[in-house]
N, C-alpha and C positions, 0 to 999 in steps of 0.2 A: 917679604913674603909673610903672608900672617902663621901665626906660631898653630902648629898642630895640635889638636888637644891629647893629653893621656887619660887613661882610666887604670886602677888595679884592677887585675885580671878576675879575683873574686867577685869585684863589682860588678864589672863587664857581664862574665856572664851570668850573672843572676839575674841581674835584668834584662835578659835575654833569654831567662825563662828555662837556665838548666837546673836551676834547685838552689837552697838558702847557701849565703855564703860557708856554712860550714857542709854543706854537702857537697861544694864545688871544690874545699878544702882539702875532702875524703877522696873522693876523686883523681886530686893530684897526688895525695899520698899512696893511692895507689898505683900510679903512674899511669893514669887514661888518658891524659892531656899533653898533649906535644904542644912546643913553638917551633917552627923550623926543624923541623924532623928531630928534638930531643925532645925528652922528657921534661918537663915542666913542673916541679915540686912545690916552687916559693909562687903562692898565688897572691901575695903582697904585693909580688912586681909591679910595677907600671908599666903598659904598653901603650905605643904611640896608635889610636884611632886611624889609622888609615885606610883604603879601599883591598889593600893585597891580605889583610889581619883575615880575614877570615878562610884565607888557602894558603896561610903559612900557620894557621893555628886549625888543632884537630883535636877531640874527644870521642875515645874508643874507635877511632882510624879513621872517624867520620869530619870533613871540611868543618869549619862553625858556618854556623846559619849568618845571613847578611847582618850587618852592623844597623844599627837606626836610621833611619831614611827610603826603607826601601817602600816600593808601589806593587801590590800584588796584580795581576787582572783575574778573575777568573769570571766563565761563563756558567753564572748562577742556573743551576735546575730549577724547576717548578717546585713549589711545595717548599721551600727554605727561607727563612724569614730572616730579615737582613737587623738583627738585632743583639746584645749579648745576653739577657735576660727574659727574656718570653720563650714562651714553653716549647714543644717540639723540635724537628730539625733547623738547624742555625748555622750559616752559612759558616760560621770562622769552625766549623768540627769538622770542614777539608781542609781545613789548613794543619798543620805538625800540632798537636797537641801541646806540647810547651809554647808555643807561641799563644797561646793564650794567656799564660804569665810574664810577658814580654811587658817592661817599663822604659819608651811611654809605649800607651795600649796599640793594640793595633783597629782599627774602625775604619766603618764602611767611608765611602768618598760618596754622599750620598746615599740613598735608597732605590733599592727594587721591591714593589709589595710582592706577596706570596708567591701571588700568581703570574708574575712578570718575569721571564726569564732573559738570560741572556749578559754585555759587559758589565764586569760590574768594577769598580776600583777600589784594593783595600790599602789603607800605609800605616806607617807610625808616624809619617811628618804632619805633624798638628798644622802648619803654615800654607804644606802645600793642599791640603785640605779645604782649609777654609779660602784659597784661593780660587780652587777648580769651582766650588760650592757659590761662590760672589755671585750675587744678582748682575755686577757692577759691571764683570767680567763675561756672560751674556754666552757661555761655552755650550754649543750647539750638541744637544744631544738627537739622534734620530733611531726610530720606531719602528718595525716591522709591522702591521697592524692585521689582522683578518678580524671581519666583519662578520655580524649577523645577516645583515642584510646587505645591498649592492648600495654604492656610492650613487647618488642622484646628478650629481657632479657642480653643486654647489657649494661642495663643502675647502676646494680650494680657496676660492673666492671666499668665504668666511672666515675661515683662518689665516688669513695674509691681513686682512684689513684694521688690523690691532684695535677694532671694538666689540668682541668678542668675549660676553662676561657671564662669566660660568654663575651658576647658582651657589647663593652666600657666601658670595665673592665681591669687594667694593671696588676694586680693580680691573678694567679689563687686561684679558690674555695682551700680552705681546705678539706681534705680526710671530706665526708660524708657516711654514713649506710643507706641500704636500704635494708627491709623487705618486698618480697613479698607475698599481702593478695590473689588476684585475679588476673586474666588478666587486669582488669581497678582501680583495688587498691594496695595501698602501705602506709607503713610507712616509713619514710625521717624521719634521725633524724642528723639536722648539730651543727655547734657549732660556725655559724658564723651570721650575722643577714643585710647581705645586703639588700639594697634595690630590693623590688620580690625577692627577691632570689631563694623558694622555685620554683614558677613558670617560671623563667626562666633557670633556670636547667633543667626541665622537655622540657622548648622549643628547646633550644642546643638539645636535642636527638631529634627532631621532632614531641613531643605532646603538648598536650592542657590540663593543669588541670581547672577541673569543680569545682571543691570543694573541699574546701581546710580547715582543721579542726586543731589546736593544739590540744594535745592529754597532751605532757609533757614538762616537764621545769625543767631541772637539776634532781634531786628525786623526784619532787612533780610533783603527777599526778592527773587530773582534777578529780574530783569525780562522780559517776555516775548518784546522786540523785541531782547534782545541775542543774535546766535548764539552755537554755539559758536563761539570763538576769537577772540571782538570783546572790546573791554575798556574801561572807560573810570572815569573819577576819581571819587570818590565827594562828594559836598558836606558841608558839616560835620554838619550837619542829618541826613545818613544812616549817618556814622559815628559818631554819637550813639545811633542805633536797633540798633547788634550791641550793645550792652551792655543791651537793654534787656527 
């Protein structure tokens, strides 16, 4: 069996975003940190990285937040820019405030522009990031779309035929699906994540998308009960389903 990794508990959680190692020190000196229901003093220790460390360890009676690895989902509102540097509201200021000082960082799985709402995926796993993200890997994302105008009903047949080449693009699109809901709705589900993409597909035919929602991401489909700007952690079991 391969050997478990340990960390010192100061380290641990620093990089997890509760404050410099001598503030996680002050902390146990003062006795706000339990392991296993006792008090916690020696922040030297080592502790074995496993799945149960964060409900058998507690600061001020509160569980610890997940260990490295975890996949947030949340259903981005309008008006939040999927960035950690550009100005205005920024999607990770729903997330717990110290996890912003969480090492490694936490970042998006992908982009939603401003005005794109809807799943969005955030982690710390740098690997499984750049996996979902693969051209190579082809993970089906789909689109809620409303129109300016009504579908003519040619725009299936364009987007399935993989020669479909957006402007100042040397590439054409890869064959995309479209389901239509209404005359001014659709589902677009592509497998590719250029910049607008969804919206500039839509302008090559000569419409306008109003609004613009993800719906799905490989298997995993946004839930119904979560609003926008609620978030919550995904179980292994479902971050198994975007690759699938």
């Amino acid at each position: 069996m391969p050997e478990i990794p340990t960390s010192r508990i100061d380290r641990l959680l620093s990089s997890m975003g509760y404050g410099s190692r001598t503030e996680i020190a002050r902390l146990a000196k003062a006795g706000r940190i339990t392991l296993d229901a006792a008090r916690l003093f020696d922040v030297t220790k080592r502790v074995p990285l496993t799945s149960d460390l964060p409900v058998r360890m507690s600061i001020d009676g509160r569980a610890l937040d997940p260990l490295a690895g975890m996949v947030i989902l949340l259903n981005k509102p309008l008006g939040m820019t999927c960035s950690h540097k550009e100005d205005g509201p920024l999607v990770y200021d729903l997330l717990p405030a110290r996890w912003k000082r969480r090492d490694p960082m936490i970042s998006t799985i992908g982009r939603l522009d401003k005005q794109t709402s809807g799943l969005l995926l955030l982690t710390d796993d740098g690997g499984l990031l750049h996996r979902i993200i693969s051209p190579k890997r082809e993970v089906r994302k789909t689109y809620r779309v409303t129109l300016a105008r009504p579908l003519d009903g040619s725009e299936g047949r364009v987007f399935a035929s993989g020669h479909l080449r957006l402007e100042s693009d040397d590439k054409p699109l890869a064959p995309a699906a479209l389901e239509v809901v209404s005359h001014t709705e659709a589902l677009l589900t592509v497998t590719e994540g250029r910049y607008h993409q969804v919206r500039r597909m839509f302008a090559a035919t000569g419409n306008h998308v109003e609004d613009l929602h993800r719906e799905r991401l490989g298997g995993l489909s946004l839930p119904d009960n979560l609003a926008p700007g609620q978030w919550r952690l995904l179980t292994e079991e479902e971050i198994g389903l975007i690759l699938t």
